[in-house]
ZAMARGU-4260 file (C-alpha; in steps of 0.2 Angstrom, whole numbers, plus 5000, padded with zeros to 4 digits):
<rodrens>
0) 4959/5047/4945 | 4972/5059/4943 | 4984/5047/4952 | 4988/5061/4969 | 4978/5052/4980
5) 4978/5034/4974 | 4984/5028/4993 | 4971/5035/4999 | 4959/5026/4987 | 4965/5010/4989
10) 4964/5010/5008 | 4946/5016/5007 | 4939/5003/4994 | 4948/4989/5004 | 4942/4997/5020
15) 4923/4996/5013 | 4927/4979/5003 | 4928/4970/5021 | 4915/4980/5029 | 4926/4990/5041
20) 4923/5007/5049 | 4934/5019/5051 | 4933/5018/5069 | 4939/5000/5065 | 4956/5007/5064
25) 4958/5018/5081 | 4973/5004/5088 | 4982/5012/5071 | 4974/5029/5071 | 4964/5041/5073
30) 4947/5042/5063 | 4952/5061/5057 | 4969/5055/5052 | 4959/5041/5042 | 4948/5051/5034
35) 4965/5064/5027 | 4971/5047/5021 | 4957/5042/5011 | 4955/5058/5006 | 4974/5063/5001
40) 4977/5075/5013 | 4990/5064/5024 | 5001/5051/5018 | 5006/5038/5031 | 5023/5032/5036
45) 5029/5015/5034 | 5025/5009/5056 | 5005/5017/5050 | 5002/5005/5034 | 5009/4991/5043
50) 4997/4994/5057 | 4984/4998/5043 | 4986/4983/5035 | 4986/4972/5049 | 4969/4980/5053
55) 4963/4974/5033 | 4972/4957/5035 | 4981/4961/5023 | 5002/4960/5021 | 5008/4979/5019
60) 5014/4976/5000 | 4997/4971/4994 | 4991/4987/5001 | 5002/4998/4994 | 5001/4985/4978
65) 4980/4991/4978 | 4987/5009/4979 | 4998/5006/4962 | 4985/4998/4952 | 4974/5014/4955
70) 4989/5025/4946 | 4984/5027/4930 | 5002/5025/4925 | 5003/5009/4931 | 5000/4993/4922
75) 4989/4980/4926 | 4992/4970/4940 | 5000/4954/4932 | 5013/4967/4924 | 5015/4976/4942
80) 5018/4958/4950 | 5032/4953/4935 | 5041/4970/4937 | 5039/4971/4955 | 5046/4950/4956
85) 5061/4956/4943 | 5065/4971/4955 | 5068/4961/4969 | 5079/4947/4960 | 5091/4963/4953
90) 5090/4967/4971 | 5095/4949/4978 | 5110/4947/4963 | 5116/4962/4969 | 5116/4956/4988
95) 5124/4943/4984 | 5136/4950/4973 | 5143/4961/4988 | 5143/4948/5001 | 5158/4939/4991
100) 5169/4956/4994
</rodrens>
């Protein structure tokens, strides 16, 4: 995969993995924007892959995890999940650090 349209991958194996349509998703969107995701031609905001992971029952960061693990530049999924964990706890130090100011 040449890594431009790995969204769009991940939501059409996940999409077919639960035996969903694509008119599953009309609450979210329509079927033509869909089919531009899965295809690469759109990419969704942040409000559309909530709604399209409530549709797949599935929490927003594992979607967008799916999406990674289809970039050939990214590491397997145990190495996403360490660096993505180590990410977070810089993050929550540094929260920390600025609420003593």
């Amino acid at each position: 995969m040449d890594g431009e349209n790995t969204f769009g991958a991940a939501l059409r194996e996940l999409r077919l993995r639960r035996n969903l349509s694509q008119q599953d998703f009309v609450r979210v969107v329509t079927r033509e924007h869909l089919s531009r995701l899965e295809r690469g031609i759109s990419q969704p905001n942040l409000e559309v892959i909530r709604g399209l992971a409530s549709v797949l029952k599935v929490h927003p960061m594992s979607l967008l995890a799916e999406a990674f693990i289809h970039d050939p530049d990214t590491p397997d999924l145990r190495a996403l999940m360490k660096l993505i964990a180590k990410d977070l706890r810089v993050g929550s130090n540094r929260e920390k650090g600025n609420q003593s100011t």
